[in-house]
N, CA, C and O of each residue as an XYZ file, in Angstrom:
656
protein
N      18.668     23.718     -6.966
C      18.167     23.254     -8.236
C      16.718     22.824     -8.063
O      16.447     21.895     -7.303
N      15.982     23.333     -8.598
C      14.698     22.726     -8.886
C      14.648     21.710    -10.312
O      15.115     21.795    -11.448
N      13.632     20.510     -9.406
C      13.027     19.251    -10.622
C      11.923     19.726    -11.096
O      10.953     19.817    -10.344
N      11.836     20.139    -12.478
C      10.458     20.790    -13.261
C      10.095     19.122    -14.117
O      10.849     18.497    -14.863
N       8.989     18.838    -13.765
C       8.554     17.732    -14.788
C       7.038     18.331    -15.336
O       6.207     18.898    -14.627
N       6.935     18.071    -16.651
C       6.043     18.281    -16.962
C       4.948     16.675    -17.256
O       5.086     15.568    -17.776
N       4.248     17.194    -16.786
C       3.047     15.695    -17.061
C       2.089     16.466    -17.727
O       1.386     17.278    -17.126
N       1.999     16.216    -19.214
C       1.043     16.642    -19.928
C       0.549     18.524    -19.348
O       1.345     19.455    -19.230
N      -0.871     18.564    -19.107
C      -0.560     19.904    -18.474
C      -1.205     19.642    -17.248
O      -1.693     18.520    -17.118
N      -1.324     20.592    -16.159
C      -0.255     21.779    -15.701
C       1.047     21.352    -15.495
O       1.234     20.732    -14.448
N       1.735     21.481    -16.028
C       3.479     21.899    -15.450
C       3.475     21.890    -13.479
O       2.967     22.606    -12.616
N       4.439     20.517    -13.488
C       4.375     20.867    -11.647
C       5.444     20.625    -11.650
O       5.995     19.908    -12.485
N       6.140     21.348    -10.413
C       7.668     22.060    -10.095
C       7.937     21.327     -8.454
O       7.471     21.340     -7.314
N       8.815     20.834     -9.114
C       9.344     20.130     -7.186
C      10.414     20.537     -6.771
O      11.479     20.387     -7.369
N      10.215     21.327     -5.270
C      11.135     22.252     -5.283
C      12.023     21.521     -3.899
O      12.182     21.920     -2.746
N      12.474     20.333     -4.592
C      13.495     19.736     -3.568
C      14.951     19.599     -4.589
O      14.803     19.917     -5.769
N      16.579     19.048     -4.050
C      17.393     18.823     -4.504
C      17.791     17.261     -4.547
O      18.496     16.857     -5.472
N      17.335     16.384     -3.542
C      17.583     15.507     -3.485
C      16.468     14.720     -2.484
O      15.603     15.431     -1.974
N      16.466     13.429     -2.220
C      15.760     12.140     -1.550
C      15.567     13.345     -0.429
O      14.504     13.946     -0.282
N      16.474     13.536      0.151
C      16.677     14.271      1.974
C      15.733     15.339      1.837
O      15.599     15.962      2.890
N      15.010     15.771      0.848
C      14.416     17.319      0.624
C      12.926     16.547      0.821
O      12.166     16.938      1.707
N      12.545     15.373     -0.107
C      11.390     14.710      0.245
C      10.675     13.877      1.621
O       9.569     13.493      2.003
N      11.820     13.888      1.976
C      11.522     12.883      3.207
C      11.131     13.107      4.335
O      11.598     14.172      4.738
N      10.153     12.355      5.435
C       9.278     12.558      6.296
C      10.393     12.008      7.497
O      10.698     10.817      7.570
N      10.779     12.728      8.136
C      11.571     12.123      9.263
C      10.997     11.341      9.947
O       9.819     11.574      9.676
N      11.014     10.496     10.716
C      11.119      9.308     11.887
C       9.764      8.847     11.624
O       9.020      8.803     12.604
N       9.315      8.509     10.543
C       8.090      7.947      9.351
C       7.425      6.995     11.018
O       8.213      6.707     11.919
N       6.237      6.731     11.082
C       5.554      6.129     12.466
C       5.241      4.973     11.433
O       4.728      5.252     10.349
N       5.543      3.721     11.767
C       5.608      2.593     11.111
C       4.786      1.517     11.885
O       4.637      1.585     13.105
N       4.337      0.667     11.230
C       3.525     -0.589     11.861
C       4.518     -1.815     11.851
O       5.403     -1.985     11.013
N       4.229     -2.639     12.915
C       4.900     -4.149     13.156
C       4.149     -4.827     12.445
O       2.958     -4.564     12.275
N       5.031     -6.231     11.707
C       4.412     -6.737     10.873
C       3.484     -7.840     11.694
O       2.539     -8.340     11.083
N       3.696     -8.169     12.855
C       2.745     -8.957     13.870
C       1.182     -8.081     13.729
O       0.081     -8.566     13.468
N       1.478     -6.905     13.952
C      -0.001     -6.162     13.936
C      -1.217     -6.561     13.617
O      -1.100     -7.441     12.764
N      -2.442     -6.341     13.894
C      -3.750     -6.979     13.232
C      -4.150     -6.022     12.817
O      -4.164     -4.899     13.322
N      -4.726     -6.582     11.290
C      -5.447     -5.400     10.661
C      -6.899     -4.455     11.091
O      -7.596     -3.662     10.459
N      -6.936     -5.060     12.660
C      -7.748     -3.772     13.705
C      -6.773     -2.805     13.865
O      -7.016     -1.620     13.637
N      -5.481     -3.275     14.307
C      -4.608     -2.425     15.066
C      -4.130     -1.024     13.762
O      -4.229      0.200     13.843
N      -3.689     -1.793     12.816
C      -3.351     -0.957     11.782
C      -4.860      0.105     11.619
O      -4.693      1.325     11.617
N      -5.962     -0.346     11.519
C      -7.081      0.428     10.662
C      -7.112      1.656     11.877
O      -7.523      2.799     11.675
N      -6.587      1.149     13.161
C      -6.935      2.246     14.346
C      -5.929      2.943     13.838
O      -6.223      4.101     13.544
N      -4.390      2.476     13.559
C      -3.866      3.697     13.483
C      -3.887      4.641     12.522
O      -3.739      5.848     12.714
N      -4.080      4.075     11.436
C      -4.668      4.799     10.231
C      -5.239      5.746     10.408
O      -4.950      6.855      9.957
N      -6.387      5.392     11.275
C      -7.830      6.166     11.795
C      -6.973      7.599     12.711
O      -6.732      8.701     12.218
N      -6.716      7.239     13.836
C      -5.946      7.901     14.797
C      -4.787      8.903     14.271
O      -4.746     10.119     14.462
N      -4.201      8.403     13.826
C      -2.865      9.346     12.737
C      -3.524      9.897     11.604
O      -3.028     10.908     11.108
N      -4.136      9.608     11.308
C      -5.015     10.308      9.667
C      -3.944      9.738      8.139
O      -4.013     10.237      7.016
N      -3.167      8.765      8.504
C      -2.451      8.245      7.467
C      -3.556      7.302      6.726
O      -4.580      6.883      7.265
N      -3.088      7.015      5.190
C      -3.053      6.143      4.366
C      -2.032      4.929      3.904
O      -2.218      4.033      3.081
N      -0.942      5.211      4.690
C       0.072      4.084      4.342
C       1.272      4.441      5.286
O       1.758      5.564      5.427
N       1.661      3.287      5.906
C       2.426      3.109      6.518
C       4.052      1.923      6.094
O       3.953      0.715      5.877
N       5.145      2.575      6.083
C       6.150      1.319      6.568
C       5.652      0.045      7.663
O       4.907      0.123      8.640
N       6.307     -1.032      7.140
C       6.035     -2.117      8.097
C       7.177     -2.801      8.491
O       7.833     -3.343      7.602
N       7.614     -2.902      9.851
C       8.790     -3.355     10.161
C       8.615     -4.721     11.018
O       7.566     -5.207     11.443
N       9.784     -5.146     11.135
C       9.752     -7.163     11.541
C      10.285     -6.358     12.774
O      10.568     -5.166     12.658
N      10.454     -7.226     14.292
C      11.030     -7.202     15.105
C      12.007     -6.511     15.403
O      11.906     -5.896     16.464
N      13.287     -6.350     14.607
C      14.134     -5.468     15.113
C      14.068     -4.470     14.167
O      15.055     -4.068     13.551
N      12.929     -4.045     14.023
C      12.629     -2.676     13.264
C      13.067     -2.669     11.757
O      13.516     -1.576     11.411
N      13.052     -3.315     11.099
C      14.043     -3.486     10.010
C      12.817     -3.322      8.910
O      11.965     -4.210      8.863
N      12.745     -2.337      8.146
C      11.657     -2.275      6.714
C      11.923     -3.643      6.097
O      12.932     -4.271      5.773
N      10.641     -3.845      6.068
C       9.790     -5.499      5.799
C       8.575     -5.118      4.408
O       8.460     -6.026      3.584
N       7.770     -3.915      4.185
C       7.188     -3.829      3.434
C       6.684     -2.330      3.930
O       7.169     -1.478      4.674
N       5.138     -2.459      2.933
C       4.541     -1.060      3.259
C       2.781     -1.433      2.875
O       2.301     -1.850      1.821
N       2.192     -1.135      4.022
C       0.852     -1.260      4.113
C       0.305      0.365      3.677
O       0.777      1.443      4.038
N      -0.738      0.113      2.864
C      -1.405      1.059      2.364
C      -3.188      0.468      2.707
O      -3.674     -0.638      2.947
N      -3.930      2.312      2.528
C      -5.095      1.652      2.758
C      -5.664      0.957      1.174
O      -6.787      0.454      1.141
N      -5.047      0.978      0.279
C      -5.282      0.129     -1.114
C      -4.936     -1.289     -0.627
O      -5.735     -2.145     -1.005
N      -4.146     -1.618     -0.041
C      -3.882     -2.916      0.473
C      -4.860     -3.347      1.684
O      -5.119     -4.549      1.635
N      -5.392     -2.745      2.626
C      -6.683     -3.358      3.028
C      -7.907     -2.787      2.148
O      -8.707     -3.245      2.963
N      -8.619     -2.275      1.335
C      -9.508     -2.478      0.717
C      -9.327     -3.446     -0.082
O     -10.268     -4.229      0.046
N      -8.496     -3.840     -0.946
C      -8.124     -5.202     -1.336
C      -8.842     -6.056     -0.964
O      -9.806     -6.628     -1.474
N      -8.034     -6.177      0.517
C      -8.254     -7.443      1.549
C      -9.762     -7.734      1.776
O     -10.261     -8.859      1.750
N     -10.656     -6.152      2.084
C     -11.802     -6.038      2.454
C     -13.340     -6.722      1.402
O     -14.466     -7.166      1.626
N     -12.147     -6.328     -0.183
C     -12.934     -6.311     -1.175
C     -13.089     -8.282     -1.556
O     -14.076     -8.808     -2.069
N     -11.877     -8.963     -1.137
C     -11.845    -10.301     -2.009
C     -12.083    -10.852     -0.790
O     -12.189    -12.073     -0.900
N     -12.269    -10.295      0.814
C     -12.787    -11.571      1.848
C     -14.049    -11.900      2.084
O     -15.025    -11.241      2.445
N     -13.846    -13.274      1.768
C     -15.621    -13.385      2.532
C     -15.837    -14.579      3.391
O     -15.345    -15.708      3.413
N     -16.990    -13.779      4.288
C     -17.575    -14.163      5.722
C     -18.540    -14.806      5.498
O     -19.393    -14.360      4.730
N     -18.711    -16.247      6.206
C     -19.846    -17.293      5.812
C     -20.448    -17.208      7.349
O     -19.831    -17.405      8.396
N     -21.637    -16.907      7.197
C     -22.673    -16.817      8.290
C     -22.762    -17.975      8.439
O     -22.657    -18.879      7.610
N     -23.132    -18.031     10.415
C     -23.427    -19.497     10.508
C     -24.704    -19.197     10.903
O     -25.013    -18.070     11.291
N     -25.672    -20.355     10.819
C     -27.217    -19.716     10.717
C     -27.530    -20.033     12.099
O     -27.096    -20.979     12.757
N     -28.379    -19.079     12.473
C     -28.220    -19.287     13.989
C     -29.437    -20.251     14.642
O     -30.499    -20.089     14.040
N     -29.490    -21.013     15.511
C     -30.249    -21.671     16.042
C     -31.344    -20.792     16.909
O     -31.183    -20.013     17.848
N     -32.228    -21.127     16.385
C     -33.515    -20.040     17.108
C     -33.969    -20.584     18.531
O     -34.257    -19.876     19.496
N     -33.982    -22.193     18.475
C     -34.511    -22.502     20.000
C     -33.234    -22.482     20.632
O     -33.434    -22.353     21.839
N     -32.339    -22.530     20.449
C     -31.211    -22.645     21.849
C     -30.621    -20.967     21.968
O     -30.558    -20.023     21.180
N     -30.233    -21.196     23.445
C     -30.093    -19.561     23.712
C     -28.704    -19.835     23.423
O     -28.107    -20.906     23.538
N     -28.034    -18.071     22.806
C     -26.624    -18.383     22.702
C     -25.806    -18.467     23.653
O     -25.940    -17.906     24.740
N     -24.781    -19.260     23.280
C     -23.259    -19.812     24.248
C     -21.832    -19.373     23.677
O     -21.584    -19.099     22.502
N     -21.110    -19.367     24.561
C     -19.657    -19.543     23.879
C     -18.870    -20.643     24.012
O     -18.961    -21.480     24.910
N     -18.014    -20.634     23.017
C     -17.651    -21.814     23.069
C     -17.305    -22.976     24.374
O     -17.083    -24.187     24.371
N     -17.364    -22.203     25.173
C     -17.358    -22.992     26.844
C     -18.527    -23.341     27.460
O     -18.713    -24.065     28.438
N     -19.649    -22.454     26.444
C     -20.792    -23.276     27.023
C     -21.917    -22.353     28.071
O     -23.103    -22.498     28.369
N     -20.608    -21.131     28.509
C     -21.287    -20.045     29.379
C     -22.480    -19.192     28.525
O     -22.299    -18.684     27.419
N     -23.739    -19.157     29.298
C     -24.753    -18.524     28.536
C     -24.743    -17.095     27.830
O     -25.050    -16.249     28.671
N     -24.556    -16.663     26.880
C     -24.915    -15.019     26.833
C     -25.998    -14.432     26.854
O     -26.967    -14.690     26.140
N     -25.871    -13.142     28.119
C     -26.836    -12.594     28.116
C     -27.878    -11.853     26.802
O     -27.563    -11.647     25.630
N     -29.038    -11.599     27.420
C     -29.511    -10.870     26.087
C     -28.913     -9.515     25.912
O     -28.603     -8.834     26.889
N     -28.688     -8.978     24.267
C     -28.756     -7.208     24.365
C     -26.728     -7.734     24.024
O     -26.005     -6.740     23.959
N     -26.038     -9.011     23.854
C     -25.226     -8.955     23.590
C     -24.643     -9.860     22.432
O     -25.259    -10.864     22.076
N     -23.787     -9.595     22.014
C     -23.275    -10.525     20.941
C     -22.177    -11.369     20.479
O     -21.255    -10.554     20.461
N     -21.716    -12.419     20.115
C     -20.575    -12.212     19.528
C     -20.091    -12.371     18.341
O     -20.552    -12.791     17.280
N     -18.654    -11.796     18.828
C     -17.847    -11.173     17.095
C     -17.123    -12.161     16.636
O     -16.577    -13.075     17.255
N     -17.153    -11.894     15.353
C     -15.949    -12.724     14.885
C     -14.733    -11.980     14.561
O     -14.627    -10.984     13.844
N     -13.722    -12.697     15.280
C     -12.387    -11.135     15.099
C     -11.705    -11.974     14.286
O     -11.568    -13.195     14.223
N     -11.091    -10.524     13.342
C     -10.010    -11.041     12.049
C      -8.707    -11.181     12.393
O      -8.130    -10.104     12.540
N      -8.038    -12.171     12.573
C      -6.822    -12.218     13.318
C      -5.902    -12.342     12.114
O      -4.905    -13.062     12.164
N      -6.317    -11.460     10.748
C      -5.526    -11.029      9.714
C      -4.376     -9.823     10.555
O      -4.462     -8.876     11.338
N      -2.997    -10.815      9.576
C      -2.219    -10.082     10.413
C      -2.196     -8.763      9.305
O      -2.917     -8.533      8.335
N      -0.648     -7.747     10.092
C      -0.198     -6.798      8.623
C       0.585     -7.294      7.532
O       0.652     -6.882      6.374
N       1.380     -8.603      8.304
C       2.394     -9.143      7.045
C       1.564    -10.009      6.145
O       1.958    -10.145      4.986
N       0.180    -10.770      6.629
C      -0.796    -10.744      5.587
C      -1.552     -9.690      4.069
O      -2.082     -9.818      2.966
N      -1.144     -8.791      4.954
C      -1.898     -7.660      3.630
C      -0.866     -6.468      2.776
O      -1.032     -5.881      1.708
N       0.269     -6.434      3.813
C       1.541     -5.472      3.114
C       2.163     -5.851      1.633
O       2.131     -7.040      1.317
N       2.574     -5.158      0.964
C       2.883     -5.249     -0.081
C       4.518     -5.320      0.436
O       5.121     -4.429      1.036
N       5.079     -6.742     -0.011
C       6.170     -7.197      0.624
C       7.234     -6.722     -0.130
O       8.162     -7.507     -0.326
N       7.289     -5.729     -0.542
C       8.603     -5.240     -1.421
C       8.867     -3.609     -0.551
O       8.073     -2.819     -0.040
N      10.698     -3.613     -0.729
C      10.701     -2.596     -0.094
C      11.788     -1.966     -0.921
O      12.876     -2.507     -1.119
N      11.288     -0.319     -1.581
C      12.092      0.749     -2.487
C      12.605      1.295     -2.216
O      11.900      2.278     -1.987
N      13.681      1.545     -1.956
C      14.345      2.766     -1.291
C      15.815      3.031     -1.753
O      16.751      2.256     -1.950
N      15.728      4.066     -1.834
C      17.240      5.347     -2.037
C      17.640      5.868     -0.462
O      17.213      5.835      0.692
N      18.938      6.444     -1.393
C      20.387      7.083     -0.399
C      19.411      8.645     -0.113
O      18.623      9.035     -0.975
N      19.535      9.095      0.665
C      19.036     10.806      1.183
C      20.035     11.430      0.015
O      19.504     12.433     -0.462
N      21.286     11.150     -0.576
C      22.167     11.954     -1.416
C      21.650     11.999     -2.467
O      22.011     12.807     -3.323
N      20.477     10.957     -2.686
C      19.695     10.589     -4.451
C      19.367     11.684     -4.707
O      19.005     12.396     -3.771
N      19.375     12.293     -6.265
C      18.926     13.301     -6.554
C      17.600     12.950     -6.587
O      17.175     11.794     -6.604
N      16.507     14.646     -6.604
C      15.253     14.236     -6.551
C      14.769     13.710     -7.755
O      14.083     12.689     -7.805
N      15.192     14.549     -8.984
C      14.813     13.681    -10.026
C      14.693     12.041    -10.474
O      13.779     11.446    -11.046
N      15.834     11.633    -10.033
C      15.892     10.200    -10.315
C      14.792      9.692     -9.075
O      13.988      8.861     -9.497
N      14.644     10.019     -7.765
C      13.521      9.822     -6.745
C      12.399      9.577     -7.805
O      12.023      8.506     -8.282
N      11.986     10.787     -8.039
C      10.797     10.915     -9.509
C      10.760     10.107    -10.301
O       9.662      9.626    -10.583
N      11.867      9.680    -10.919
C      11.874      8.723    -11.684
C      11.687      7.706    -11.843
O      11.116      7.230    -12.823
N      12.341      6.835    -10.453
C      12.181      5.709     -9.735
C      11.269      5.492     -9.779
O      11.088      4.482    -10.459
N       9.867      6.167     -9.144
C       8.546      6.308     -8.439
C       7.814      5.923     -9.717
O       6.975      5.034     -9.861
N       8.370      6.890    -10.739
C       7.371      6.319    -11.868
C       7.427      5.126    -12.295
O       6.588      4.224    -12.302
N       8.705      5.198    -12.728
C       9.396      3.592    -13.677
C       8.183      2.593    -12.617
O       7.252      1.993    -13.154
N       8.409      2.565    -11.091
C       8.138      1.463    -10.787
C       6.791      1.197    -10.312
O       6.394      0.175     -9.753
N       6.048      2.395    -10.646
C       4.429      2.895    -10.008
C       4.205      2.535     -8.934
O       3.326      1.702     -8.712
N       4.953      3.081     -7.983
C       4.989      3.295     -6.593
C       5.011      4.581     -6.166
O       5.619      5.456     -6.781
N       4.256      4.823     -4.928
C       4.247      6.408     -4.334
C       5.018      6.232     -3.373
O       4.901      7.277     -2.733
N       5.701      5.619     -2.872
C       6.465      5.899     -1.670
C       7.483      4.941     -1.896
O       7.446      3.844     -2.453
N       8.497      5.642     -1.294
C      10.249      5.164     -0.782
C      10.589      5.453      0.140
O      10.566      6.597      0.596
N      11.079      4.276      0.761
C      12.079      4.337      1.925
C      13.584      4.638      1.553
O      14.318      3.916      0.879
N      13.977      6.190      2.289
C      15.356      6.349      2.204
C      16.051      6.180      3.740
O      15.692      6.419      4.893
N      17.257      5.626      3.079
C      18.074      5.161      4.494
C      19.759      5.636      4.714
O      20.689      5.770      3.919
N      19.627      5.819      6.294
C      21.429      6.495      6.369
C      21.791      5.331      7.500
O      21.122      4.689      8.311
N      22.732      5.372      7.256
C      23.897      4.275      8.160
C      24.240      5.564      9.640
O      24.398      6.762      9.404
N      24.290      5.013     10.972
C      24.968      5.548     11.392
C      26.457      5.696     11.303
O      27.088      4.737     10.859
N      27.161      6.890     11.708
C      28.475      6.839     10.887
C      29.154      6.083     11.966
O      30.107      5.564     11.383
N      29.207      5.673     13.407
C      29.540      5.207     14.280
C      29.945      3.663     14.176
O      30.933      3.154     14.706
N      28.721      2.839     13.173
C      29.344      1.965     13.245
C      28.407      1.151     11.894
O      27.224      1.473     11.789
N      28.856      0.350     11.128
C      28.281     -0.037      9.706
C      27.209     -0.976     10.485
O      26.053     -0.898     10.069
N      27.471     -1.872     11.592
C      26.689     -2.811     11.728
C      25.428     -2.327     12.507
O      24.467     -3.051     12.767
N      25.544     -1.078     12.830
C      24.235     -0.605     13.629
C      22.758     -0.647     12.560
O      22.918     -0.770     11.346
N      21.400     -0.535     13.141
C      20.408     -0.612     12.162
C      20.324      0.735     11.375
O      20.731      1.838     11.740
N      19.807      0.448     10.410
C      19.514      1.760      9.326
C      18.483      2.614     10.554
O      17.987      2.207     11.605
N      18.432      4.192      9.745
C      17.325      4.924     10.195
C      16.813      5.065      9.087
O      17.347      5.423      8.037
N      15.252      4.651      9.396
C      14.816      4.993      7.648
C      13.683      5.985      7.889
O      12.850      5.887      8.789
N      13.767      7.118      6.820
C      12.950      7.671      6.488
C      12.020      7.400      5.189
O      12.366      6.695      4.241
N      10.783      8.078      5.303
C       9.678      8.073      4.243
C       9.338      8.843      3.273
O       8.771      9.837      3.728
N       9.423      8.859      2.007
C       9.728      9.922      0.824
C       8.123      9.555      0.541
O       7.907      8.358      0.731
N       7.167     10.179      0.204
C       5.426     10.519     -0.405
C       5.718     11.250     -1.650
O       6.134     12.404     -1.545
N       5.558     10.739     -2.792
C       4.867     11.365     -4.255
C       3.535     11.328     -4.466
O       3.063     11.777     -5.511
């Protein structure tokens, strides 16, 4: 079965049957400990825009997008401290720095700081349409779909990543 939706025009045709037809197997996910260096590398490195974010025992916690650090990028702000011209610079211990070097100020913004803490997700059996549907109703591009191992109910989900 194909999902034909029309959005005004062109006519676009999704040629899946269900959640399981959309979905990105073994989705590469960020820890919600992460720093938003670590995330921007992987972003960078993977060529993604949004990632699942999981707590400790892997468990979907949210979903970081790069709309969620431009956000971050767009409403933070950095107060210069003005620098002292006669004293040479130090660190906080006092040890001199050489010339030709600097220091940084690192953002020890975590990911569970900037993730969008809600997490959407359908059965792989969902039809795709209602997937579609979902996505709209709730103006979200991505869902997490999840299967139980059949071995045992209490084992962790495997979740996969559905992209509209």
């Amino acid at each position: 079965m194909n999902v034909s939706l029309i959005l005004e025009n062109p006519r676009m045709t999704l040629n899946a049957d269900t959640a399981a037809d959309l979905m990105s197997r073994n989705p590469v996910s960020i820890n919600q400990k992460a720093t938003l260096k670590e995330a921007l590398a992987m972003f960078i490195n993977k060529g993604f825009t949004v990632a699942p974010v999981i707590d400790n025992r892997g468990r979907a916690v949210g979903v970081l997008s790069g709309s969620d650090i431009l956000v971050y990028e767009r409403e933070k702000v950095d107060y210069l401290v003005p620098a002292e011209e006669t004293s040479p610079m130090v660190t906080h211990d006092g040890e001199a720095i050489r010339s030709g070097f600097q220091v940084e100020n690192v953002d020890k913004t975590r990911v569970a700081d900037l993730m969008t803490p809600a997490v959407f997700s359908v059965r792989p059996e969902t039809p795709a349409a209602t997937v579609v549907a979902e996505l709209l109703r709730l103006n979200v591009h991505h869902l997490l779909s999840w299967t139980m191992p059949a071995h045992s109910w209490a084992s962790s989900a495997r979740w996969t990543f559905s992209k509209i």
